[in-house]
ChimeraX commands (.cxc) that place a marker at each C-alpha (Angstrom):
marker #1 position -58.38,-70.76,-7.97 radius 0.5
marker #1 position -58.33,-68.87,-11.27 radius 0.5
marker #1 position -61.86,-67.59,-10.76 radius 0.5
marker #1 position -61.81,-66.61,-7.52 radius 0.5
marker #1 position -58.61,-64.48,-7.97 radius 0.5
marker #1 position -60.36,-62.59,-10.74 radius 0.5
marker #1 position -63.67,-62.18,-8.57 radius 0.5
marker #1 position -60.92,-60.30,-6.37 radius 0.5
marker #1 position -59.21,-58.37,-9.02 radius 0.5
marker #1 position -56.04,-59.71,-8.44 radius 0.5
marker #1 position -54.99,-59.75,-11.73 radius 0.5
marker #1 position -51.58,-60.12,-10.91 radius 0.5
marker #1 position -52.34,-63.34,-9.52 radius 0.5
marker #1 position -54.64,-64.37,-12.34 radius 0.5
marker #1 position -51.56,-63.93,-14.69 radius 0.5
marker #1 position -48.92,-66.03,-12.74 radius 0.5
marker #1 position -51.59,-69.14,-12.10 radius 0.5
marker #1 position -52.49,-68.75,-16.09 radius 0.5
marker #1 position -48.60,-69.05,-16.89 radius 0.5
marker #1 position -48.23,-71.74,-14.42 radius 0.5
marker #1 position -51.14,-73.73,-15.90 radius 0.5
marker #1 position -49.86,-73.28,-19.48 radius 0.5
marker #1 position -46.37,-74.50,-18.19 radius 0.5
marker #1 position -47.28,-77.32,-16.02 radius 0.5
marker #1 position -49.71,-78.89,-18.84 radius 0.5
marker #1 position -47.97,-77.59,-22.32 radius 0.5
marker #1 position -48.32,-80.90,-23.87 radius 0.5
marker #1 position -51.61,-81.96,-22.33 radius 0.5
marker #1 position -54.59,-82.83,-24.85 radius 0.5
marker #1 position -56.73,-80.70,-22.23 radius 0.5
marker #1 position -54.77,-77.56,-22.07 radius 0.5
marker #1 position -56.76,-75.31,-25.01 radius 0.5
marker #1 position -60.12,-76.51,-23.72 radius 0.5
marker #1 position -59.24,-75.54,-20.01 radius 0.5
marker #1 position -57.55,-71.94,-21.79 radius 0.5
marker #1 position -60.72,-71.45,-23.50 radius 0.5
marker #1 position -63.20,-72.35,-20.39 radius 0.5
marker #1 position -60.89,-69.36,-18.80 radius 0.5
marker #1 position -61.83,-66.89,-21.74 radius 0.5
marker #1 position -65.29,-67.55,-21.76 radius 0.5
marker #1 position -65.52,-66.21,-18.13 radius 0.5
marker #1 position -64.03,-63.43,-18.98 radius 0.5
marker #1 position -66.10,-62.52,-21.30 radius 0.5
marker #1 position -69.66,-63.31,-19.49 radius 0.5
marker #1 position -67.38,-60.76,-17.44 radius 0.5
marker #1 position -67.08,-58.43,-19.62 radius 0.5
marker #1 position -63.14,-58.58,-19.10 radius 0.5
marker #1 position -63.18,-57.77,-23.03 radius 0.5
marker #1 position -59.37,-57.64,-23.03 radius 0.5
marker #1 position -58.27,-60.58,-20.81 radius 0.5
marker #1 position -60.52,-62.95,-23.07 radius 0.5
marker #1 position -58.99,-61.76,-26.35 radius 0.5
marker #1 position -55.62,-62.78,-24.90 radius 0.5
marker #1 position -56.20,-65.96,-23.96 radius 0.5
marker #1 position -58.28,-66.57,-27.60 radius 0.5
marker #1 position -55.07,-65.60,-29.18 radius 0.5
marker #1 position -52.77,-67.43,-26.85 radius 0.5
marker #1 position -55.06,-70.66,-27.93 radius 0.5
marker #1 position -54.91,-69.38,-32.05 radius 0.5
marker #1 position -51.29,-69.10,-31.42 radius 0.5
marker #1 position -49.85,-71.81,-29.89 radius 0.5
marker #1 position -52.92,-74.59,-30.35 radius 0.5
marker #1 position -54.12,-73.92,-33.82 radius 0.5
marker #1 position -54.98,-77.21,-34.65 radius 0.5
marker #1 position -57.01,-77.59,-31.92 radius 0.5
marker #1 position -61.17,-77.61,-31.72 radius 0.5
marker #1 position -60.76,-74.74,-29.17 radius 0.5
marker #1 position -58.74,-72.98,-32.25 radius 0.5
marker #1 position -61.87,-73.12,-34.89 radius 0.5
marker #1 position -63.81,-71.88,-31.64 radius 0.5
marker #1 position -61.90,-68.90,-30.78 radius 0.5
marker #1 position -62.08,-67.59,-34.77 radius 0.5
marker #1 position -65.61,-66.27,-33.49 radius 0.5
marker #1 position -64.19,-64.82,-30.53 radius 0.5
marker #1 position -63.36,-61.21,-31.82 radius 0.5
marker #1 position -65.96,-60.37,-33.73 radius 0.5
marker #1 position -68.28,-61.56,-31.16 radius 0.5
marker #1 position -67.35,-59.91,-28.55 radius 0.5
marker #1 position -67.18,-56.73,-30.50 radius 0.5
marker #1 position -70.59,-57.37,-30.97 radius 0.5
marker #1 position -71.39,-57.60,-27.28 radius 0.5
marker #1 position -69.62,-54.66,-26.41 radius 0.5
marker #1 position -72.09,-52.59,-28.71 radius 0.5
marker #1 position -75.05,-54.35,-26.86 radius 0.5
marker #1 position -73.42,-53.19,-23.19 radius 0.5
marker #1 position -72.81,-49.95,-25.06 radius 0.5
marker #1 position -76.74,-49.80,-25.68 radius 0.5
marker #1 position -75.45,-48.69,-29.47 radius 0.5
marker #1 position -76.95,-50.34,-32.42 radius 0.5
marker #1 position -75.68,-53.99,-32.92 radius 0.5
marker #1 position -77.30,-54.93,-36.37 radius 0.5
marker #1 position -75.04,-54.42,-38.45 radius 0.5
marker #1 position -72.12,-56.17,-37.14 radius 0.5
marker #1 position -74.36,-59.03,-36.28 radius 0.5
marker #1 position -75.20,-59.20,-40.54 radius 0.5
marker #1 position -71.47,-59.38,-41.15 radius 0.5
marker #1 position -70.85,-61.69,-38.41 radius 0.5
marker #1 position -73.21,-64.24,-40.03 radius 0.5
marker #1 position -72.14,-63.65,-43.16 radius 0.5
marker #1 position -68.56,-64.28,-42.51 radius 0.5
marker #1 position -69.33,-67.28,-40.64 radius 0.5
marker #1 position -72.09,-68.43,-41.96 radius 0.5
marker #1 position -70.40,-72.31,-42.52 radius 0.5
marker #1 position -68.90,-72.15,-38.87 radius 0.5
marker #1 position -70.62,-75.10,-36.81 radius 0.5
marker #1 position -70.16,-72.57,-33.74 radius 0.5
marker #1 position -72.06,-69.44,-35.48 radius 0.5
marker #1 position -75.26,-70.47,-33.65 radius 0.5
marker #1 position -73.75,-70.78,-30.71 radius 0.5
marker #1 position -72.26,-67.65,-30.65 radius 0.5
marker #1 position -75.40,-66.03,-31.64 radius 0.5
marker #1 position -77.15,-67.30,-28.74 radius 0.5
marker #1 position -74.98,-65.75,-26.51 radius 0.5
marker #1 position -75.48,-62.59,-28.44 radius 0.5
marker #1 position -79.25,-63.37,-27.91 radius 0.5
marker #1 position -78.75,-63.65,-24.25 radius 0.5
marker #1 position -76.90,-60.75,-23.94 radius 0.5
marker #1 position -79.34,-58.61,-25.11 radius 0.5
marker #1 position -82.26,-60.23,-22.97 radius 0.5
marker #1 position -79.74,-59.09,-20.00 radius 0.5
marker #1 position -79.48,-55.69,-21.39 radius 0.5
marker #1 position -83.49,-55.96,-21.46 radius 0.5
marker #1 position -83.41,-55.35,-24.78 radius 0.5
marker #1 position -85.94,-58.10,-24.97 radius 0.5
marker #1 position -87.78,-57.47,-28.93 radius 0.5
marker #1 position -83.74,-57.81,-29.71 radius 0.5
marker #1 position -83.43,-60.81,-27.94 radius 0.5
marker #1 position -86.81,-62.45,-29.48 radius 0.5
marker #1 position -85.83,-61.68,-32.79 radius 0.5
marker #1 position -82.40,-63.19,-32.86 radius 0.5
marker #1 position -84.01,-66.22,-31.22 radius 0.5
marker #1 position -86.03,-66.69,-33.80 radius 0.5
marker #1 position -83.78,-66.19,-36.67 radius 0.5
marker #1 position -81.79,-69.77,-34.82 radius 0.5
marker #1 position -84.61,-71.32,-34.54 radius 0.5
marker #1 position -85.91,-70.76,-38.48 radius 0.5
marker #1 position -82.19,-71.16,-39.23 radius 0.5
marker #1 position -80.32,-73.34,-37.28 radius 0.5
marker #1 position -83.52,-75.86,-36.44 radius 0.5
marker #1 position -81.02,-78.75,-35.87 radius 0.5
marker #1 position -78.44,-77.22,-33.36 radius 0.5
marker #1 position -78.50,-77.50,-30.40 radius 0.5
marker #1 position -78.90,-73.35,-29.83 radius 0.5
marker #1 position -82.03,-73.83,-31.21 radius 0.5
marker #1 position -83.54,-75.80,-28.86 radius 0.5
marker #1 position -82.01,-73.00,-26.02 radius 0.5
marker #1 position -83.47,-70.39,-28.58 radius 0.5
marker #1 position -87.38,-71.70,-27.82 radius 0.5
marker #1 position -87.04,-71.58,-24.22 radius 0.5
marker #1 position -85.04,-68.28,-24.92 radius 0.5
marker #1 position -88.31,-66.79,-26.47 radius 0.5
marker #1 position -90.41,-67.41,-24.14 radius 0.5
marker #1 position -88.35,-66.78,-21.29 radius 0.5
marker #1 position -87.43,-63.51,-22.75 radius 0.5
marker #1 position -91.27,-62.20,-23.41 radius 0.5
marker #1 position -91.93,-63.25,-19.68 radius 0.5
marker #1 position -89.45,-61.48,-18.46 radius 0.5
marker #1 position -90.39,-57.98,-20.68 radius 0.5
marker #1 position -93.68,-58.67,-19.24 radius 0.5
marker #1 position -92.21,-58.08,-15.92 radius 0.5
marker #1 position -90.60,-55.19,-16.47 radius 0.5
marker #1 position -93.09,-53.46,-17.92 radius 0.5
marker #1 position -95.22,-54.47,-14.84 radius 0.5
marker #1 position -97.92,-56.29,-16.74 radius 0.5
marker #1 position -97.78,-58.71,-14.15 radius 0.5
marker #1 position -100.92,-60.58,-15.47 radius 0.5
marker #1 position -99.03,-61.66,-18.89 radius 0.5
marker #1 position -96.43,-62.25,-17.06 radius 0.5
marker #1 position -97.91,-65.00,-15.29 radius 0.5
marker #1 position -99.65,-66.04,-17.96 radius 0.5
marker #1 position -96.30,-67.10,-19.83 radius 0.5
marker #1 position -94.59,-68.13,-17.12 radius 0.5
marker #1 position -97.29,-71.25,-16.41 radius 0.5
marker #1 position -97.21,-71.64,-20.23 radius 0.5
marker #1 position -93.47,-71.81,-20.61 radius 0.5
marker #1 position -93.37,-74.55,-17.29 radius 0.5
marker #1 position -96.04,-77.10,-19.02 radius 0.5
marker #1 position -94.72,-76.47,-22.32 radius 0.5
marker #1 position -90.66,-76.93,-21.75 radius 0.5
marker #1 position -91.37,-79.17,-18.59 radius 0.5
marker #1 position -87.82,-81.44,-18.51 radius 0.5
marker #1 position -85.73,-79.09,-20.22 radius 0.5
marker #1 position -82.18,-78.69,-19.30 radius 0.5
marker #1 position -82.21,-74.65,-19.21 radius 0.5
marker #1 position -85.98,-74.42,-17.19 radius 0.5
marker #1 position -84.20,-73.99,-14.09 radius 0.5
marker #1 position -81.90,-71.08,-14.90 radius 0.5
marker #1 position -84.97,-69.59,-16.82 radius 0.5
marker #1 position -86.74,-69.51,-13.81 radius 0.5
marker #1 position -84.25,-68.40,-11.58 radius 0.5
marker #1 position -83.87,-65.23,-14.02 radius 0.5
marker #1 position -88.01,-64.90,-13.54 radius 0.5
marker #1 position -87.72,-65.03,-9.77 radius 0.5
marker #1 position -84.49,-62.06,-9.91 radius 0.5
marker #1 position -86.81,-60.07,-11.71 radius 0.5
marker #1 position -89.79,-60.36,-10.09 radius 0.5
marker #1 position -87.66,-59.37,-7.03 radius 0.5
marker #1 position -86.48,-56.13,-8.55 radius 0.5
marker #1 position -90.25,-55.46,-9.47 radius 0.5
marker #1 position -91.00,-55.43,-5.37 radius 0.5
marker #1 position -93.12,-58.76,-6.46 radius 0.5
marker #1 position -91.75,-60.78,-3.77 radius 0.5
marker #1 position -94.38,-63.73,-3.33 radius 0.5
marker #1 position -94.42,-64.18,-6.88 radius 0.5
marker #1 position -90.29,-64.01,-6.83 radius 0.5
marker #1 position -90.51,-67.03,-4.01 radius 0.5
marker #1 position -92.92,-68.77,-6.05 radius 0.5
marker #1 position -90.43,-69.12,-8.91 radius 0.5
marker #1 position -87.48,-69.75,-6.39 radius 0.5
marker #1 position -89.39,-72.55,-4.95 radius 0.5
marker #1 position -90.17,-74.30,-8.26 radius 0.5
marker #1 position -86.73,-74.58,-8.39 radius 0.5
marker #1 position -85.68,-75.74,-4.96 radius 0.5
marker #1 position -88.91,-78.33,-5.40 radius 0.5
marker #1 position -88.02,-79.47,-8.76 radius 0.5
marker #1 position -84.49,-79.06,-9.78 radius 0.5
marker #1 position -83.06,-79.16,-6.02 radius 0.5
marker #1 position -79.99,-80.44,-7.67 radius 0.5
marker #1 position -79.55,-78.06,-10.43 radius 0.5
marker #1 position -76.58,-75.12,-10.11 radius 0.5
marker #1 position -79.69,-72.98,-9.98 radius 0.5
marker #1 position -80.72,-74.79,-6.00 radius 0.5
marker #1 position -79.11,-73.91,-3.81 radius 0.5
marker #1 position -79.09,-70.26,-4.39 radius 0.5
marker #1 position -82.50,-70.44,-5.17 radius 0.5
marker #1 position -83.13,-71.64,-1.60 radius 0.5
marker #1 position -81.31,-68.99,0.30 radius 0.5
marker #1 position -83.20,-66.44,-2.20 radius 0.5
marker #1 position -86.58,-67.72,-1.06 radius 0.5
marker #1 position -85.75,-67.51,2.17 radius 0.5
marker #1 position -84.19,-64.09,1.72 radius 0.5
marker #1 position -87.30,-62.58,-0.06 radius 0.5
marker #1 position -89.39,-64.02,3.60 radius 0.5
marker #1 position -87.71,-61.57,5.16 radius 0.5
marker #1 position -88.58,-58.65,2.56 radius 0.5
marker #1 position -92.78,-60.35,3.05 radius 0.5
marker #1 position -92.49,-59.45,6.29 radius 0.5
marker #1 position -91.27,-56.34,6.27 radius 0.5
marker #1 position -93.65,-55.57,3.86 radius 0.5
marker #1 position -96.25,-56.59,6.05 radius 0.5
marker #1 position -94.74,-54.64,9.16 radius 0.5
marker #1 position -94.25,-57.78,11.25 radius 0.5
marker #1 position -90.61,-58.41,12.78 radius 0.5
marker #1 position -88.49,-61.26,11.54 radius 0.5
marker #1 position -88.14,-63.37,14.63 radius 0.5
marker link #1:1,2 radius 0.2
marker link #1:2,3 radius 0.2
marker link #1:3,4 radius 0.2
marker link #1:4,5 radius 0.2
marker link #1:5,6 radius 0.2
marker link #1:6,7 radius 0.2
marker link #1:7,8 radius 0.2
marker link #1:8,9 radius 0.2
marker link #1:9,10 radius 0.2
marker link #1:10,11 radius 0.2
marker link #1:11,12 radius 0.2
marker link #1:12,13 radius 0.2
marker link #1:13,14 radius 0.2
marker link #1:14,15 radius 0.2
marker link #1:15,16 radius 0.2
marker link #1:16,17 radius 0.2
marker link #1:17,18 radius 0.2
marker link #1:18,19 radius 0.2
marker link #1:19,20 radius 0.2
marker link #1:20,21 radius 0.2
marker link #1:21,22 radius 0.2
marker link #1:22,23 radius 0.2
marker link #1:23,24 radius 0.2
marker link #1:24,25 radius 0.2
marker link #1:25,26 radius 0.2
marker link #1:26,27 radius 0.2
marker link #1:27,28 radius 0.2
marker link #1:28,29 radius 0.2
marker link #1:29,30 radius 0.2
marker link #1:30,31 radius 0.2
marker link #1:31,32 radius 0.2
marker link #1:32,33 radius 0.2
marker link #1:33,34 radius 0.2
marker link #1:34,35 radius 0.2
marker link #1:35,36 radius 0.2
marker link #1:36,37 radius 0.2
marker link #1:37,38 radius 0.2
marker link #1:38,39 radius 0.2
marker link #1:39,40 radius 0.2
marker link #1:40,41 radius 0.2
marker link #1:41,42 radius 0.2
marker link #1:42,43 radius 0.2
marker link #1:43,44 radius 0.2
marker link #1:44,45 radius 0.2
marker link #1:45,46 radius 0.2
marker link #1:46,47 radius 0.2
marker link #1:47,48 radius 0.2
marker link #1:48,49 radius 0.2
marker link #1:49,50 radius 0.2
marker link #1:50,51 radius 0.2
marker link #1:51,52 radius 0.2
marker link #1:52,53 radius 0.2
marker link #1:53,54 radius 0.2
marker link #1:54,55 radius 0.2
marker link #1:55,56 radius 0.2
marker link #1:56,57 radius 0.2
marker link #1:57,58 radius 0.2
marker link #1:58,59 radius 0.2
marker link #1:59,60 radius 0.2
marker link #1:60,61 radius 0.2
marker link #1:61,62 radius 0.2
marker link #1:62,63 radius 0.2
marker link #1:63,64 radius 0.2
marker link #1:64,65 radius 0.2
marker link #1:65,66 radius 0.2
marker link #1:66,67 radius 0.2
marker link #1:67,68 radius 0.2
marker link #1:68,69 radius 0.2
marker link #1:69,70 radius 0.2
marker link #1:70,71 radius 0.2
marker link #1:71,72 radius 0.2
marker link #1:72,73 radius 0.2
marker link #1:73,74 radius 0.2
marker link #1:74,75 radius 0.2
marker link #1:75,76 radius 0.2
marker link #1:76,77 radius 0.2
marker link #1:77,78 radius 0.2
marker link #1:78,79 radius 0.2
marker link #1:79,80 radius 0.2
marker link #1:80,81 radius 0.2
marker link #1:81,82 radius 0.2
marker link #1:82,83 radius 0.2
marker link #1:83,84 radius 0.2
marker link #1:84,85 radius 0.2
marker link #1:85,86 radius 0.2
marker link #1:86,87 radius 0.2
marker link #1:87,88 radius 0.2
marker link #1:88,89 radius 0.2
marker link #1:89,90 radius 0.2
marker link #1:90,91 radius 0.2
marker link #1:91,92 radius 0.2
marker link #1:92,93 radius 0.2
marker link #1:93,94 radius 0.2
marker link #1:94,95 radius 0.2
marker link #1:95,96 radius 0.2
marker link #1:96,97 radius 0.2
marker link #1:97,98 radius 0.2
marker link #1:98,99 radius 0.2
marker link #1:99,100 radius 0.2
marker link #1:100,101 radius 0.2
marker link #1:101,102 radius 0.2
marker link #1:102,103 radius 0.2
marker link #1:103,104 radius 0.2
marker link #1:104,105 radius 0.2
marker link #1:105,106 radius 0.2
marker link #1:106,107 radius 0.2
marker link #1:107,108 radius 0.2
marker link #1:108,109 radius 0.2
marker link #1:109,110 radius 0.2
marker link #1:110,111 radius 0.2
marker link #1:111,112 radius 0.2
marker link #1:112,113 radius 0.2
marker link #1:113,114 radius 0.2
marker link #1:114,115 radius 0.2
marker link #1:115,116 radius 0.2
marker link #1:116,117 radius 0.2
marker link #1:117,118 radius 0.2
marker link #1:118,119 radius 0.2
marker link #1:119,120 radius 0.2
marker link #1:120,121 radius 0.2
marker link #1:121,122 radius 0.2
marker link #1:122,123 radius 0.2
marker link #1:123,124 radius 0.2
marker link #1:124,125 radius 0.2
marker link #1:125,126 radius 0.2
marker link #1:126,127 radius 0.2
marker link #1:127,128 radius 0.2
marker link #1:128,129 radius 0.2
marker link #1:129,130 radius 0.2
marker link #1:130,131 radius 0.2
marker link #1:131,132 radius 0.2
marker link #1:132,133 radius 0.2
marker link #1:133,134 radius 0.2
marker link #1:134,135 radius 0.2
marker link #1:135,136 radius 0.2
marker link #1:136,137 radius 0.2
marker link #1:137,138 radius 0.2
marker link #1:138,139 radius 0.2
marker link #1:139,140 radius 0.2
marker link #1:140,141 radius 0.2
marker link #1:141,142 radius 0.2
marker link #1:142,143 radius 0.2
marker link #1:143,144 radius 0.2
marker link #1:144,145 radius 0.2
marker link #1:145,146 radius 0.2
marker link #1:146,147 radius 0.2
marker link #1:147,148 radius 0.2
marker link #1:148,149 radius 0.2
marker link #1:149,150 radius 0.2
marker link #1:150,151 radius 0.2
marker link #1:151,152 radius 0.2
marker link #1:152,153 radius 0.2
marker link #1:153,154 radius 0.2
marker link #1:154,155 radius 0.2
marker link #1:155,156 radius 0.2
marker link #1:156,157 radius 0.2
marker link #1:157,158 radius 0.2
marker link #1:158,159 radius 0.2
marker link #1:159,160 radius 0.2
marker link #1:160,161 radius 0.2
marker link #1:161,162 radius 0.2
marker link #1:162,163 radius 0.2
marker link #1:163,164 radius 0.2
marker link #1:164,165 radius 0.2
marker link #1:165,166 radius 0.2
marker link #1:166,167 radius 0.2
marker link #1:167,168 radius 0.2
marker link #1:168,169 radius 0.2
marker link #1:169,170 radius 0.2
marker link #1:170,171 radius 0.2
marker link #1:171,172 radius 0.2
marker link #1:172,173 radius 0.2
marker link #1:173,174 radius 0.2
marker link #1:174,175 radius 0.2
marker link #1:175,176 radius 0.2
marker link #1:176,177 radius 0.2
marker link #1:177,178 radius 0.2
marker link #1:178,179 radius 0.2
marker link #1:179,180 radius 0.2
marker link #1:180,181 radius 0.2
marker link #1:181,182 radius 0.2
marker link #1:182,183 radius 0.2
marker link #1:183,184 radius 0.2
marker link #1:184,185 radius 0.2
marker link #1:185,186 radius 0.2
marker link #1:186,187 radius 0.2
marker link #1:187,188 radius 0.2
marker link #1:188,189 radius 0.2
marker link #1:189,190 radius 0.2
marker link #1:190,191 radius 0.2
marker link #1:191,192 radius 0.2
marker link #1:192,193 radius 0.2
marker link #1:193,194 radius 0.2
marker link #1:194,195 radius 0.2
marker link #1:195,196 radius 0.2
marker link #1:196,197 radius 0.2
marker link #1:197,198 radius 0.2
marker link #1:198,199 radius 0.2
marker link #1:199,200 radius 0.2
marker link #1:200,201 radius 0.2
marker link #1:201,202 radius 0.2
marker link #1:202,203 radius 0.2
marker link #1:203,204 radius 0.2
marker link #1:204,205 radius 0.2
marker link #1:205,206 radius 0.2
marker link #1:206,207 radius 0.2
marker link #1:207,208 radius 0.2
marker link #1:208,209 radius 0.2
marker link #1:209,210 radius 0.2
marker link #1:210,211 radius 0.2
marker link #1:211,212 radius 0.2
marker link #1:212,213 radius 0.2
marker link #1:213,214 radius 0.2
marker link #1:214,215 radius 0.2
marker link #1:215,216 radius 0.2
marker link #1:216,217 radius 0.2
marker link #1:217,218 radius 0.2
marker link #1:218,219 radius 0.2
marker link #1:219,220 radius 0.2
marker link #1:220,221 radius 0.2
marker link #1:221,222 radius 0.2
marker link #1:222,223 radius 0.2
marker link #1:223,224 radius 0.2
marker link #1:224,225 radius 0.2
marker link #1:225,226 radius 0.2
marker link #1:226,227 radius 0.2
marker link #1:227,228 radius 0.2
marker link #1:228,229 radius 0.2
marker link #1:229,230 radius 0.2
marker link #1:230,231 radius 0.2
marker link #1:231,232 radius 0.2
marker link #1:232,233 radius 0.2
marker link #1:233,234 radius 0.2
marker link #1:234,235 radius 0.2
marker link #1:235,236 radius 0.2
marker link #1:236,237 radius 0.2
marker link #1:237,238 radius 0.2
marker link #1:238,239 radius 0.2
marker link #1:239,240 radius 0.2
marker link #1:240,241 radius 0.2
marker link #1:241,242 radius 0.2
marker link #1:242,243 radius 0.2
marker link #1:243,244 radius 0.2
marker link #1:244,245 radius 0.2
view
């Protein structure tokens, strides 16, 4: 209810169902998770401001809660993000990001979603680098093993968009045999099929789509993967100046 309200600006709205959930579950265990969940959208958002509420709302009134080490990252990070939507250099407050948090058990988290905001940005040589730097640094996290897929899905991709469609290909097969069963392949994939899309590469775009329907027909990646494929039919044949029947 929460989400959709926001996907329809009614902020209003938003507000009165986030201070009925706080005072219908004030002394649930759950509450500062669930508060947090709601920040995070807002920031993949970009709803900069809403999310720093609710991180303080959790700081302030659940501060000895996991959600309350979490949101100490919050901030700075999204600081950070705004730069990279910005398009203005990023460096520097990524440096003092890890260097004030360089002990936080969330740091690589946070700077995989830094990662994968600049790969969205296609600022891809950005993205690979970061990537790396979790991957040489943070072997044992869990980011890490995100950050490998990230590297390759992220050179794929810049392959794309620089129309080098032959590379492109080339890592795509590469990155399917070599991360075959991994948890992310499926959103990795769907991102290769958007793009290929925008390029006007629209068998190569259903290709992708229908790795996905084929092998991950489950995933949260399916089912929009299958109306996609069958959307991008539709663009084959008007490329091919035959009428959709």
């Amino acid at each position: 209810l929460i989400i959709s309200y926001r996907s329809a600006k009614r902020h209003d709205d938003v507000q009165q169902s986030l201070d009925k959930l706080t005072a219908d579950f004030s002394g649930h265990s759950g509450l500062p998770a669930a508060l947090y969940d709601i920040a995070r959208i807002y920031e993949r958002l970009r709803e900069y401001t809403e999310a720093k509420k609710i991180y303080q709302q959790i700081t302030a009134n659940h501060s000895r809660s996991p959600e309350a080490a979490k949101t100490q990252l919050s901030t700075p990070r999204i600081t950070i993000l705004a730069h990279i939507d910005g398009k203005t250099d990023a460096s520097a407050a990524i440096e003092q990001f890890i260097a004030d948090f360089s002990s936080h058990p969330e740091l690589p988290s946070s700077l995989y979603d830094i990662a994968r905001r600049y790969e969205r940005a296609k600022l891809y040589k950005n993205a690979e680098n970061l990537y790396e730097r979790i991957i040489q640094q943070y072997s044992g996290s869990p980011s890490a093993k995100q950050a490998r897929l990230g590297v390759r899905r992220s050179q794929a991709l810049s392959y794309i968009e620089s129309k080098n469609f032959e590379q492109a290909a080339s890592a795509i097969n590469s990155m399917l045999v070599d991360f075959a069963g991994h948890p992310d392949l499926s959103e990795a994939l769907y991102d290769v099929g958007i793009r290929y899309e925008r390029a006007g590469q629209y068998q190569q775009a259903k290709d992708a789509y229908r790795q996905i329907t084929q092998g991950y027909p489950t995933s949260s990646h399916g089912g929009r993967a299958g109306m996609d494929s069958s959307k991008v039919d539709i663009y084959l044949l008007i490329d091919s100046g035959q009428t959709a029947a």
